[in-house]
N, C-alpha and C positions, 0 to 999 in steps of 0.2 A: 766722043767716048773712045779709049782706047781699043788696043785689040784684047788685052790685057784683062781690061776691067768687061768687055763682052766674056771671057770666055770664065770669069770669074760668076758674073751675071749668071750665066746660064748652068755652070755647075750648081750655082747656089739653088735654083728651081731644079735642078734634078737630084740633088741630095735631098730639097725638102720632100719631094715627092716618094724618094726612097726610104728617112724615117720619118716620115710625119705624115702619115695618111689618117684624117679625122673623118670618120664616120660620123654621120648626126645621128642622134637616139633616135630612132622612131616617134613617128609622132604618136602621144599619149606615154611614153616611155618614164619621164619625171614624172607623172601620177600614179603608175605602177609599181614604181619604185618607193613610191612613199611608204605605203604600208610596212613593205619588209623593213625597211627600215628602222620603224618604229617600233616593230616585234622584235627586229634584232635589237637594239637599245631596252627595250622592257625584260628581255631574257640577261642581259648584261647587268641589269641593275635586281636583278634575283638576290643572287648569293649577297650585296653588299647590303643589300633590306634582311635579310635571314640573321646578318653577321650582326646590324646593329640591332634585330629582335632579343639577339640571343645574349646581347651584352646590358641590355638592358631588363631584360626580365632577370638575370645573374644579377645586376645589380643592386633590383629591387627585392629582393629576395633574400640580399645577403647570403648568398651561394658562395661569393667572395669576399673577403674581407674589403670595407671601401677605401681602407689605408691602403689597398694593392688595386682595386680595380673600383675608379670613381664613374659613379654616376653617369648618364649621357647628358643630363641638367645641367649638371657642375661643371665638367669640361667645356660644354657651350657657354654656361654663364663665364667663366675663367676665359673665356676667348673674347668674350663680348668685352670684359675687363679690361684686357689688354689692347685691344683694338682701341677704348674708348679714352686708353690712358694714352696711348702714341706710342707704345714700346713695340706693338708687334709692325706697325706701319714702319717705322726706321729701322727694325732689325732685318724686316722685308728688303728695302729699298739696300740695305749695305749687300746682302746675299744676292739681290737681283745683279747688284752692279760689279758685286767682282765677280760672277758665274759670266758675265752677258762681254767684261774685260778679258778675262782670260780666253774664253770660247773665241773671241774676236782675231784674238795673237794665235793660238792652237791651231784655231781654223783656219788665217790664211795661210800661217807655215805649212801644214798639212797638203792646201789646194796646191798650193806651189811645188811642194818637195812631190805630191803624187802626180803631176803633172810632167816634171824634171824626169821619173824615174817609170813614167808611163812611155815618153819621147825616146828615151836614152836604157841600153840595156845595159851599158856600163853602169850608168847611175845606180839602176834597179841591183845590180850583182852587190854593187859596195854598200848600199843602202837597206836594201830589202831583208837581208838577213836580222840585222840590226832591230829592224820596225818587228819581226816578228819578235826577235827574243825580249823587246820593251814593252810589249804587249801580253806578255805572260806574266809582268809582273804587276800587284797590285797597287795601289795608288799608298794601303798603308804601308807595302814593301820598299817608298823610296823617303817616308815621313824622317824616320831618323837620321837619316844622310842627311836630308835637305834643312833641315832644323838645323843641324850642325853647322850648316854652312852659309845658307840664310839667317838664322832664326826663326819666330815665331810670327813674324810680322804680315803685311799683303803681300811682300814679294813670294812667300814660301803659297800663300794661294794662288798666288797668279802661275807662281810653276807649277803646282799641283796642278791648277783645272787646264791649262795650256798642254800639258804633257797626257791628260786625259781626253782631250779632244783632238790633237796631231795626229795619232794613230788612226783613228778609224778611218778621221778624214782623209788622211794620205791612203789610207790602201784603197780606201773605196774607190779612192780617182783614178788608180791606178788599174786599178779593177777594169774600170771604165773606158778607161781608155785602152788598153791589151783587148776588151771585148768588140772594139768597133769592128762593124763587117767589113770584109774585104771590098764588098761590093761597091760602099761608098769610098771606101780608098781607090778604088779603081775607076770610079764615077772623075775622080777627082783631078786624078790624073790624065781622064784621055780630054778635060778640059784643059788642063795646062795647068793648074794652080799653081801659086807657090807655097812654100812650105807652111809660112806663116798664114796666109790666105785659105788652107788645108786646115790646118788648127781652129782656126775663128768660125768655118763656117761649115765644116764636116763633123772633125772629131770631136771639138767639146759640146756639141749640141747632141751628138749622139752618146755622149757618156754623162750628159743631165742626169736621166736616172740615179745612176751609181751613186755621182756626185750628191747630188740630193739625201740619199740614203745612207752617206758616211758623214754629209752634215747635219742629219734629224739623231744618229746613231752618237755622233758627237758630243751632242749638245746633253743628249740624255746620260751621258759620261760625265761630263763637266760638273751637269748637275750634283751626280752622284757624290762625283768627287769633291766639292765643294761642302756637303754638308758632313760628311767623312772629316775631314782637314776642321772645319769649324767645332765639331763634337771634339778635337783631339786641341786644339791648338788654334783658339780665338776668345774671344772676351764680347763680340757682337755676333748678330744674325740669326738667325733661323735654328742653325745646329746648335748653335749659344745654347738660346732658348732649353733646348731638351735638357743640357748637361746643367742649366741653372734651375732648372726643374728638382732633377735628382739631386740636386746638393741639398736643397730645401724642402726634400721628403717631400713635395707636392707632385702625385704625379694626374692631376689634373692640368696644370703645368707641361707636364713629358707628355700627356696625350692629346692635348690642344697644339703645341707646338709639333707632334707627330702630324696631327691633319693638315698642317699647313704645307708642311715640307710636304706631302701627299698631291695636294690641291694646286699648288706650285708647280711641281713637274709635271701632272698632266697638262696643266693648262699651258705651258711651254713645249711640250708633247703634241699640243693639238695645233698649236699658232704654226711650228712648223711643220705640220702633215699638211696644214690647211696652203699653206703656202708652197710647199711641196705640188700642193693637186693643182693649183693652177700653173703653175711653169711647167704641168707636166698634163693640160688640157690636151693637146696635142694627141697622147696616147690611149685616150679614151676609146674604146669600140662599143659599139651596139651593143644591149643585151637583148 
């Protein structure tokens, strides 16, 4: 082993020890915690039981007219319909796959350019201005540019959801990385690292977090923005759905395919928190 690769070694054990100190729960900890849990979850699913009491007694009641607010029966049977016919399965799988395309490109420009301009202050200076003033605009504020010059087609999604997910991603790395402590910079250096060996095994492990939290922040942009672009300028998918709803006065239709687009983002919502909590096990403490 070199002298190189020891002194690389043993930075690497004292960076981890410097961010990654894992506490175990106490023992009995995971059964104590069940409970709250399950209180928290039951107080969470309050208001969404109240909301569908309250649409369905209006319903049945005809408090509203059911040309404007159908049934909770009909909505589910209308779902069950579509599901059974294959329209809502292939309108899924097209919004899954350019949300999951775009977010792929966004996100790793993003990792890359906030990494570029996390290293580099120059970068940050020429760059960072920029990211802020594209981030104040909204996704329907570049539709009619981008139509103009794409059209109406995937590519004008794929820039849509890619240019909704670059931002967050890029600042949050940037973020992350500007926040690393000194202390493991200095860990690092009276080891010897080299720069690149600094990066791999200091800084981006200490700016997971961030990174984490501008890809979970991303994705739920992209989402956004993809069913945005699809409601304005598509003929498939998910947002489709709503808008071929309201052409056809059904809005049992508009409110089945609202649950979805619903049901969709949380559960994309939750696959990256979940995946989030484990590359981020490390920072767990006792309660």
């Amino acid at each position: 082993m070199t002298q190189q690769s020891i002194h690389e070694s043993q930075a690497e054990a004292a960076a981890y020890q410097l961010v990654a100190p894992v506490p175990a729960l106490p023992a009995g900890g995971a059964a104590r915690l069940l409970p709250r849990r399950v209180g928290n979850i039951a107080v969470g699913l309050l208001f969404p039981a109240a909301l569908f009491l309250a649409w369905r007694v209006a319903a049945e009641r005809e408090l509203v007219p059911p040309q404007i607010l159908p049934a909770p029966g009909l909505v589910f049977q209308t779902l069950t319909e579509l599901a059974s016919s294959g329209d809502l399965h292939t309108n899924i799988a097209i919004s899954l796959g350019r949300v999951f395309g775009g977010f792929a490109v966004g996100g790793a420009a993003g990792l890359v350019l906030g990494v570029a301009m996390g290293l580099s202050r120059r970068i940050e200076d020429y760059l960072h201005p920029l990211f802020r003033a594209v981030a104040q605009v909204p996704v329907l504020g570049w539709l009619p540019l981008l139509m103009m010059l794409v059209g109406i087609g995937e590519s004008l999604k794929l820039i849509i959801i890619a240019s909704a997910s670059l931002v967050p991603v890029a600042l949050n790395t940037l973020q992350g990385i500007r926040g690393v402590p000194r202390t493991y910079i200095e860990v690092a250096r009276v080891f010897r690292l080299s720069h690149a060996a600094m990066l791999r095994k200091v800084v981006l492990p200490a700016a997971v977090p961030s990174i984490a939290v501008g890809i979970r922040y991303g994705l739920t942009q992209a989402w956004l923005s993809l069913v945005t672009v699809e409601l304005l300028a598509s003929s498939e998918g998910v947002g489709f759905l709503i808008v071929w709803g309201r052409q056809l006065f059904q809005l049992d239709v508009v409110l089945a395919a609202i649950l979805v687009v619903g049901i969709l983002g949380l559960a994309l919502d939750k696959g990256i928190e979940t995946i989030e909590a484990r590359l981020l096990r490390w920072r767990r403490v006792s309660l």
